[in-house]
C-alpha positions in Angstrom: 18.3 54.0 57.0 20.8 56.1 54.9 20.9 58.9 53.5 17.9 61.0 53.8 18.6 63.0 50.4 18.3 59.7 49.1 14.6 58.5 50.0 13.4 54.8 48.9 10.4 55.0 46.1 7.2 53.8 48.3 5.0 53.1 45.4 5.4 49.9 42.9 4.7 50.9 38.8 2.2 49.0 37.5 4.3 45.6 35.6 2.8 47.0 32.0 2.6 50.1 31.4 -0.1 50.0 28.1 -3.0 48.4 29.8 -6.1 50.2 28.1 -8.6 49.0 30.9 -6.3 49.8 33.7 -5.2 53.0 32.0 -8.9 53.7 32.7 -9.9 53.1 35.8 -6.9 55.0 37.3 -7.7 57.7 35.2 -11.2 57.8 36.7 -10.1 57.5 40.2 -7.8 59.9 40.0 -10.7 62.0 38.8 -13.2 61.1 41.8 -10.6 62.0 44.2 -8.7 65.1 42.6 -5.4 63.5 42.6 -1.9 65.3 41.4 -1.0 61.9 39.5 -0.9 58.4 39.4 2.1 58.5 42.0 -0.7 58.7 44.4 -2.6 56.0 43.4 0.4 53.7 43.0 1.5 54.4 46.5 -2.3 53.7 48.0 -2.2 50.9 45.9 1.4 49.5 47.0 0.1 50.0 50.8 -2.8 48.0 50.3 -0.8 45.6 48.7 1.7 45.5 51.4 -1.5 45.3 54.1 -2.5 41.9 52.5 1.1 40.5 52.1 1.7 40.7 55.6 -1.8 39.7 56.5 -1.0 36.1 54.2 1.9 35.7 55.8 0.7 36.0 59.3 -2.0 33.3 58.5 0.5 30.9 57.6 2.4 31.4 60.5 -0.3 31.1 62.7 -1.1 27.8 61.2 2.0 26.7 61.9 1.6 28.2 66.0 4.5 30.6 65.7 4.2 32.8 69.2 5.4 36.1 67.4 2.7 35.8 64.8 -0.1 36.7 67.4 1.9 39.5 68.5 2.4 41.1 65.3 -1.6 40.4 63.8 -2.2 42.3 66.8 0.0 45.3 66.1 -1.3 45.1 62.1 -4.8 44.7 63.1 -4.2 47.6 65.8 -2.6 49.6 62.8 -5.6 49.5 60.4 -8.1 50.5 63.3 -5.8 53.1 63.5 -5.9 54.5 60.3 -9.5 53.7 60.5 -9.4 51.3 58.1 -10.8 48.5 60.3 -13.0 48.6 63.5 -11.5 48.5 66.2 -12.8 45.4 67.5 -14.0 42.1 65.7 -11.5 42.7 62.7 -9.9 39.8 61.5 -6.8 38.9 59.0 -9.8 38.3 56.5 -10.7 41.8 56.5 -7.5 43.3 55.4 -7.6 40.2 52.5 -10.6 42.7 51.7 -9.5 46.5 51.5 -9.9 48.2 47.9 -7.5 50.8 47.0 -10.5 53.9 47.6 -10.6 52.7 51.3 -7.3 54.1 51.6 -7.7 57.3 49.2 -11.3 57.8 51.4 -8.5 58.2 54.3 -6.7 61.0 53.1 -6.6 64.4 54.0 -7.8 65.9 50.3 -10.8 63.9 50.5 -12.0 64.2 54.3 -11.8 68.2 54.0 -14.0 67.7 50.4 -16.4 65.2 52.2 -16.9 67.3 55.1 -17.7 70.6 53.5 -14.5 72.6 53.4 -13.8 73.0 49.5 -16.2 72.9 46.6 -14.1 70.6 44.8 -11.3 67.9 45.4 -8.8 70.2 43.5 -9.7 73.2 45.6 -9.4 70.7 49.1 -5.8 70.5 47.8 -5.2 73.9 46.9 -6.1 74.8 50.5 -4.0 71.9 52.1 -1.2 73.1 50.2 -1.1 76.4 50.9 -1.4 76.2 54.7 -5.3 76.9 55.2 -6.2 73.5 56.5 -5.1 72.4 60.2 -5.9 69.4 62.7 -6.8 71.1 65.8 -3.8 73.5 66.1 -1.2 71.4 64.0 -1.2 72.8 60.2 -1.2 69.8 57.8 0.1 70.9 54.2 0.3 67.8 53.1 -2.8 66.4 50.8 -1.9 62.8 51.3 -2.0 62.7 54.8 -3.9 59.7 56.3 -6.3 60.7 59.1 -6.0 59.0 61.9 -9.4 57.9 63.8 -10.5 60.3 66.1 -8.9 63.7 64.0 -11.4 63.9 61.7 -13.4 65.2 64.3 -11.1 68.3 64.5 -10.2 69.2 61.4 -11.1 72.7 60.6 -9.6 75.7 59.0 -6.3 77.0 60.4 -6.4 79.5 63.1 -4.9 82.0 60.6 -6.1 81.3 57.8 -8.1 84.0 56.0 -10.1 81.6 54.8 -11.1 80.9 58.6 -12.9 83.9 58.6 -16.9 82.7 57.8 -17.5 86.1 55.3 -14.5 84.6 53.1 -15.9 84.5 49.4 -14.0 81.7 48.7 -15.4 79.4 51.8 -18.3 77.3 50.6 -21.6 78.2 52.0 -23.9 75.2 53.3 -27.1 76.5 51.2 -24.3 76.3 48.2 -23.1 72.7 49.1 -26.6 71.1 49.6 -27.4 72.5 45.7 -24.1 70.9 44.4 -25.1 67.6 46.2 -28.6 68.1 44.8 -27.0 68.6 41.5 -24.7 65.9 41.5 -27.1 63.2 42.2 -29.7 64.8 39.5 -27.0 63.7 37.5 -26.3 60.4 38.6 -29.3 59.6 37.9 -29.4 61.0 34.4 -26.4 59.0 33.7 -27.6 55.7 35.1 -31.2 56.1 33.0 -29.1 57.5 30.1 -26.9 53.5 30.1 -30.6 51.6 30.8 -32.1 53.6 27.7 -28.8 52.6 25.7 -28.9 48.9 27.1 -32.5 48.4 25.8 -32.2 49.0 22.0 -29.3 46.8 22.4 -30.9 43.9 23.8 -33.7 44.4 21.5 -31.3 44.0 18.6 -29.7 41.0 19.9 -33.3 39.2 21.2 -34.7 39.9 17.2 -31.4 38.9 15.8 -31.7 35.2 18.1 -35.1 34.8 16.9 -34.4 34.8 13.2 -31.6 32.8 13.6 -33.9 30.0 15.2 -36.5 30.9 12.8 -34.1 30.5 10.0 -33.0 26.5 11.8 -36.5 25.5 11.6 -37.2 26.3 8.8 -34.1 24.6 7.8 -35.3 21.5 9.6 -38.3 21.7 7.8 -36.8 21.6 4.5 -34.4 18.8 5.5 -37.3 16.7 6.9 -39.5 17.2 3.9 -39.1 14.7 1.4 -38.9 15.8 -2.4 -42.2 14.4 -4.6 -41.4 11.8 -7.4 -40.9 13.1 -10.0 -44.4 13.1 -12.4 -44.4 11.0 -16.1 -44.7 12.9 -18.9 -46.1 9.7 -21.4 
């Protein structure tokens, strides 16, 4: 194992590190899903990546009929049930081929407690799992990267003594206050997703008129090529 002062990275860095569109999309997950930074997606990323690995290499030894290959897709299929990841029955190596890197980041602590109504925000989830004020049953979890297991997300919940446990709290989020964010947040949705349809349309509008005098312009073209050019008329 060695030395514990002396803990082995578990996340990968991406191979280049100036890639404009995946520069992007990490910095909008780690948006959706109040992230510290992109340590936190590269380590849900590396454990996906890890997940299918293993599942390729079990389908190639089970091709081949190797006894301890049933054994351990078993344990790996038992795992990912586990974490709630897969069902727990009628899962196959397939489905692992087939996790995204948000089905892991929809498993951790920070975003369960924001999902179910604990914290305005995704930051503020964190700030509370940080500082002690989150708990599974009667175990405090202080870590914001934790991966629920199935079955605990039925008993998360403030902790015991917590002051934020205490329902008159100002800084506990009321369910009349919730329900107007969600309200709020889809009004906007929706305002986004009409706002890129109203952009799209004077676009393709451009390009449509622009084809048509192109083709306009070849037939008439055609029409000049096809034409032959009258004699020309004697003057005497």
């Amino acid at each position: 194992m060695g030395d514990p002062k002396f803990s082995r990275r578990k996340y990968e860095t991406p191979a280049h590190p100036w890639e404009g569109e995946r520069i992007k999309a990490e910095n909008e997950l780690l948006m959706k899903y109040g992230l510290k930074n992109k340590q936190e997606l590269w380590r849900a990323q590396s454990l996906v990546r890890a997940l299918r690995a293993q599942s390729r290499e079990l389908q190639a030894r089970l091709r081949v009929g190797d006894p301890q290959a049933k054994i351990e897709t078993n344990q790996l299929l038992e795992r990912c049930a586990r974490l709630s990841l897969l069902p727990l029955e009628g899962a196959t190596l397939n489905d692992i081929l087939t996790l995204t890197t948000e089905a892991v980041l929809q498993r951790r602590l920070q975003t369960i407690i924001y999902r179910k109504g604990f914290a305005y925000t995704p930051k503020q989830a964190r700030q509370f799992i940080v500082h002690g004020h989150t708990a599974i049953g009667a175990r405090k979890i202080t870590i914001p990267g934790y991966m629920v297991k199935r079955g605990e997300e039925e008993h998360i919940q403030y902790y015991v003594t917590s002051p934020i446990s205490d329902e008159l709290h100002p800084m506990r989020p009321k369910p009349e206050e919730l329900k107007a964010k969600a309200l709020l947040e889809e009004a906007k949705k929706e305002a986004t997703e009409k706002e890129e349809v109203h952009v799209a349309k004077p676009k393709l509008k451009k390009l449509v008129t622009e084809e048509l005098k192109e083709e306009k312009e070849e037939k008439e073209a055609d029409i000049e090529t096809a034409t032959p050019e009258a004699p020309p008329e004697n003057k005497e």
